[in-house]
C-alpha positions in Angstrom: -36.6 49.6 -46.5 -39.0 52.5 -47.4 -38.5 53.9 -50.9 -36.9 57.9 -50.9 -39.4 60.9 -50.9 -40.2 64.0 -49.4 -42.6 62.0 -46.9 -41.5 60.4 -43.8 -42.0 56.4 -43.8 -44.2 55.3 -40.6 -42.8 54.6 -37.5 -43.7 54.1 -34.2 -43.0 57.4 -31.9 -41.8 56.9 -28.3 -41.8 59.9 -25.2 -40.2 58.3 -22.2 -40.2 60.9 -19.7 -37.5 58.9 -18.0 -33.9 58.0 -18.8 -34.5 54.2 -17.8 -37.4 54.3 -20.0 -36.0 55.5 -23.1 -32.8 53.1 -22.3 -35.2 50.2 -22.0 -36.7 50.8 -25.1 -33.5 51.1 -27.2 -33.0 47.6 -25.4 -36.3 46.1 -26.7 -36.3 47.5 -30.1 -32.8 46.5 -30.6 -31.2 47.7 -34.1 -35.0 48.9 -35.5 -34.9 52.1 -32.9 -33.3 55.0 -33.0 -32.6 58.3 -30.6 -34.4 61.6 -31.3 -33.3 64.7 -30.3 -33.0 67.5 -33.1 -33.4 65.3 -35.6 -31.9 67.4 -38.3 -29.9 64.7 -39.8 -32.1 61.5 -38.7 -34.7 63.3 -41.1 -32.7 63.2 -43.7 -32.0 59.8 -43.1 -35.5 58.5 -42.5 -36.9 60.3 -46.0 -33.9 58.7 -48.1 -35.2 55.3 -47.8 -31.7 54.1 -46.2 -32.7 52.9 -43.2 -34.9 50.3 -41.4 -35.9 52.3 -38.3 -39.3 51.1 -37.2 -38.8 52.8 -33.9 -38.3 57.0 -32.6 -37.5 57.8 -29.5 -38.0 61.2 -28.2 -35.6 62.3 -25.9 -35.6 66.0 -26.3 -38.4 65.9 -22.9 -35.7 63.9 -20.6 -34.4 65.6 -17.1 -30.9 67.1 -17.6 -30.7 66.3 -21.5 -31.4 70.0 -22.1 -29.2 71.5 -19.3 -25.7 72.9 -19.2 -24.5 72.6 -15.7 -21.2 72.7 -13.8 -20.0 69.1 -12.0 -16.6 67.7 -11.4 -14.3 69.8 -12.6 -16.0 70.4 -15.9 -19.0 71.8 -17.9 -21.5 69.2 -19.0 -23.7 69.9 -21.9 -26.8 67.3 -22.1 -27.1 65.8 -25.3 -30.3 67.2 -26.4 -29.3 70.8 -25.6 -29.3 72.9 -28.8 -26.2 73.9 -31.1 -28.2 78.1 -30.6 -28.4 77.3 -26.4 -24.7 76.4 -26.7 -23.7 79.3 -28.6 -25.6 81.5 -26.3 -24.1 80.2 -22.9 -22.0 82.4 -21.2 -20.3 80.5 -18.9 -19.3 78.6 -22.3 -18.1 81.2 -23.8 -15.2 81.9 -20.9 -14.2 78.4 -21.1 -14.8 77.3 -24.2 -15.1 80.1 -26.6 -13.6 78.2 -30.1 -16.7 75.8 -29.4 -18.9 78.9 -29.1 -17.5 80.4 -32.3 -18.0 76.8 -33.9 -21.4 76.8 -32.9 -23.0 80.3 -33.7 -21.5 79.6 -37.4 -22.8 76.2 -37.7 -25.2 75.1 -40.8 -27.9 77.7 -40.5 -30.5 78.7 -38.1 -32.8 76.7 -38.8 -29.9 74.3 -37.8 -28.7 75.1 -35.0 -32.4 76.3 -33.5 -33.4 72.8 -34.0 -30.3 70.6 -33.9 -28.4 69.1 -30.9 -24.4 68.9 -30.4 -25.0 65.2 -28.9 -27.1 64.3 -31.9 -24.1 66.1 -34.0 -21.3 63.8 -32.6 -23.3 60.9 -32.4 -24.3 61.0 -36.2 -20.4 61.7 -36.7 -20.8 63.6 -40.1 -17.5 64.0 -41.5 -17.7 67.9 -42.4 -18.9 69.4 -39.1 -17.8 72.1 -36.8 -18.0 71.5 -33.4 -16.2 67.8 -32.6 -13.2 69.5 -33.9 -12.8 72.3 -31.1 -14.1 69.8 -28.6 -11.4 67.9 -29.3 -8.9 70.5 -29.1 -10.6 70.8 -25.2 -9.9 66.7 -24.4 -13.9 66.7 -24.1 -15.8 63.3 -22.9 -18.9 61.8 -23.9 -20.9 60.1 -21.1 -23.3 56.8 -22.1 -26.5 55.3 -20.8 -27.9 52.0 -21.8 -29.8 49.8 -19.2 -26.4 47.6 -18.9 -25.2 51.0 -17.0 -23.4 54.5 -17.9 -19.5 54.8 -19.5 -17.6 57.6 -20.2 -15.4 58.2 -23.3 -12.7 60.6 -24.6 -14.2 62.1 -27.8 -11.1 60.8 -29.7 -12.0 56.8 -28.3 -16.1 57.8 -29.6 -15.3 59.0 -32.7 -14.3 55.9 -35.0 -14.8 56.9 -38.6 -17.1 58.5 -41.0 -20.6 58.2 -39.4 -19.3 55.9 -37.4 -19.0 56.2 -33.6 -18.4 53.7 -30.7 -21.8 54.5 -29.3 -23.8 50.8 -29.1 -27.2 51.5 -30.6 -29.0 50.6 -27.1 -26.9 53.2 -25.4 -28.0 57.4 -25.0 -25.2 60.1 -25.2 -26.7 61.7 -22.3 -24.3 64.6 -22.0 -20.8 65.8 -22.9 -18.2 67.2 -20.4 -15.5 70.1 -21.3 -13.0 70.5 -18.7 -13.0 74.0 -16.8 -9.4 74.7 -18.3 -9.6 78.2 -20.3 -6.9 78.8 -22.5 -5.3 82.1 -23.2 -5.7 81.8 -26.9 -7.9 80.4 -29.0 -9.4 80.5 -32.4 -11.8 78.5 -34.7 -11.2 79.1 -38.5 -12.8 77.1 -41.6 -13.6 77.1 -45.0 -17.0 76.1 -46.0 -18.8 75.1 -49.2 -23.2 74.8 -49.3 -23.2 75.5 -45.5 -21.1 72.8 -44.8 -16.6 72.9 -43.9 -14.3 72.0 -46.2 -11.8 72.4 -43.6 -11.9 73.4 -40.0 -9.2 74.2 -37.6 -9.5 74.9 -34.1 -6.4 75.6 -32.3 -5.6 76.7 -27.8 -3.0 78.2 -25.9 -1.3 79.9 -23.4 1.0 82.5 -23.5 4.4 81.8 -21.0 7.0 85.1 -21.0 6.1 86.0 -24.6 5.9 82.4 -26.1 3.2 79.8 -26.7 2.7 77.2 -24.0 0.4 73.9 -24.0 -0.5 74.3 -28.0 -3.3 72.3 -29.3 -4.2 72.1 -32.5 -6.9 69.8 -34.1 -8.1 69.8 -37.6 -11.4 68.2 -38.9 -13.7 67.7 -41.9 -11.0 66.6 -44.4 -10.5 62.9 -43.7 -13.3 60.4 -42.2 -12.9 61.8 -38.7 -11.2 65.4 -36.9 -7.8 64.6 -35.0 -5.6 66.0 -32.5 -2.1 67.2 -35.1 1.0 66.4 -32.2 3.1 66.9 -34.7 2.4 70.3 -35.1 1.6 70.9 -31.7 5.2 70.5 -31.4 6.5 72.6 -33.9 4.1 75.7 -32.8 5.6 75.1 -29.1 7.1 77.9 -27.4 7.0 80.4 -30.5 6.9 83.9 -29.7 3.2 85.8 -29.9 4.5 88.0 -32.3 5.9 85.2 -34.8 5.7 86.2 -38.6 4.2 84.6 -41.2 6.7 82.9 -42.6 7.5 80.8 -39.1 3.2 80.4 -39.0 2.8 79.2 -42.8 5.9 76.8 -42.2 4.4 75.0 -38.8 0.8 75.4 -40.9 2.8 73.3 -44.2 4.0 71.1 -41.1 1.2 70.1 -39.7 -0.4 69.7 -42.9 2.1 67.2 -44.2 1.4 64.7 -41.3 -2.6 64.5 -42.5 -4.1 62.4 -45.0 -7.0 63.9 -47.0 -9.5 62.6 -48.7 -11.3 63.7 -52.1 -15.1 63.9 -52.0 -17.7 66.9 -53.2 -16.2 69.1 -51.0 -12.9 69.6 -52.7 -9.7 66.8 -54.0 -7.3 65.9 -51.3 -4.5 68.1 -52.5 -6.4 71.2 -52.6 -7.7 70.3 -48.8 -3.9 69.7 -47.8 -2.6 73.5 -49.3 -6.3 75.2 -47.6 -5.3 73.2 -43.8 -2.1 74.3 -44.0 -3.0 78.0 -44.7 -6.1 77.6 -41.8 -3.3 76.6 -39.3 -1.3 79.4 -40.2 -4.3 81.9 -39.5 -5.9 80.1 -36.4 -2.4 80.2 -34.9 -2.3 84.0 -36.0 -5.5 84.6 -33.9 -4.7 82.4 -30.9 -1.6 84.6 -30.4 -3.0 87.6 -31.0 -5.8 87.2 -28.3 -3.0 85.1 -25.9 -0.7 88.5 -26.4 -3.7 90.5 -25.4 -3.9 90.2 -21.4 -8.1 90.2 -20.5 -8.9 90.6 -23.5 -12.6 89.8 -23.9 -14.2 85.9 -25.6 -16.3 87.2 -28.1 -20.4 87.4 -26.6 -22.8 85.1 -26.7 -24.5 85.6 -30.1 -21.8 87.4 -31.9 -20.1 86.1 -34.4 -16.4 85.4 -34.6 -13.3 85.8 -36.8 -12.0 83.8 -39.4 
């Protein structure tokens, strides 16, 4: 283990300019290799002395890794594509404009210029912006390892605090969103030194004046974002008009069913009292653009409410 500095400790740098190729050399270098794509955290990683990677491989050159493409009744977005290329896709933003919103507000430029949304979710830090929305969307993360491909829900891939179910042999070689856009949606956080204290990312639809098919999820105040049912429930059929008392009360609801934890971003109470009052607003916003027939997902590059 190399000692912490501002230099990077040596390692041996792999280009595969094919999948199988950068799969069979995960396989060969076993635990001592690791996937590059942005590298924005692995940096970090590599210059803390806290690892034992003897081993890079570059990814960021691979056939469909850097795409967005329609197949199979979703969007897939290849692992290596870049948190700006996300932001900037149109077709995104129509279907999936809360993970748009996530993403043009993530970290900072330099961020998401260089950093990837599969090298996000697989290094599963806790206080991030987009897993939560993608969870809100049932998203999938597709696997490649020379044993063969899986696919899981992002709720089965996601395991705890940079922790993920990814083996270390296998490549996240793309994500897929389902083409189901919702009616409303909004993505609204807190953050402290360019990182969430508390993100909330909440879809709907609007049926005769009420909400229909909520989702809410709620992420970077416990080890890992999660899907809130019990909330989901109480923000069910509501009208698009509801006041704020009704909104803070499911918000306090759905608050109540979470378990925080303290760490530098804030103690656990004060992260219960800010989710509840995120809920409240995301829900405010969802219903206001669900009660708001064509109106318009914010454009590619623009930022977003909240």
């Amino acid at each position: 283990m190399s000692a912490p500095g501002a230099t990077l400790p040596s390692f041996d740098l792999h280009r595969p300019t094919r999948l199988a190729e950068a799969c069979r050399l995960l396989a060969d270098h076993g635990p001592g290799a690791q996937v590059y794509a942005g590298g924005t955290e692995l940096l970090l990683v590599l210059r803390s002395g806290l690892s034992d990677i003897e081993h890079v491989v570059d990814v960021k050159r691979l056939a469909g890794l850097t795409s967005i493409w329609r197949s199979g009744g979703a969007i897939r977005i290849g692992g290596a594509v870049a948190h700006a290329k996300v932001a900037a896709a149109a077709e995104l933003a129509q279907i999936a404009p809360a993970l748009a919103e996530a993403e043009r507000r993530l970290g900072n430029v330099r961020v998401r210029s260089t950093g990837t949304l599969g090298g996000n979710l697989c290094f599963a830090e806790p206080h991030g912006d987009p897993a939560t929305t993608l969870l809100a969307h049932d998203a999938r993360v597709a696997l490649e390892s020379v044993r063969g491909a899986r696919t899981l829900s992002l709720d089965e891939f996601l395991v705890a605090a940079l922790e993920t179910a990814r083996e270390p042999d296998e490549i996240l070689t793309h994500i897929e969103v389902p083409l189901r856009r919702f009616d409303g949606f909004a993505y609204v956080r807190h953050t402290y030194a360019e990182r969430p204290t508390a993100g909330v990312a909440v879809l709907l639809d609007a049926v005769d004046g009420r909400t229909h098919d909520v989702r809410i999820a709620v992420g970077c105040i416990g080890p890992r974002p999660l899907r809130v049912p019990a909330g989901e429930q109480a923000a069910e059929g509501i009208p698009l008009d509801a006041g704020d008392d009704l909104l803070e009360a499911i918000g306090a609801e759905t608050a109540a069913g979470l378990e925080p934890i303290s760490d530098a971003y804030g103690p656990a109470g004060y992260k219960g009292r800010l989710t509840a009052t995120l809920v409240a607003r995301a829900l405010r916003q969802a219903c206001a653009r669900a009660g708001t027939p064509g109106a318009p997902a914010p454009r590619p590059g623009s930022p977003g409410p909240g």
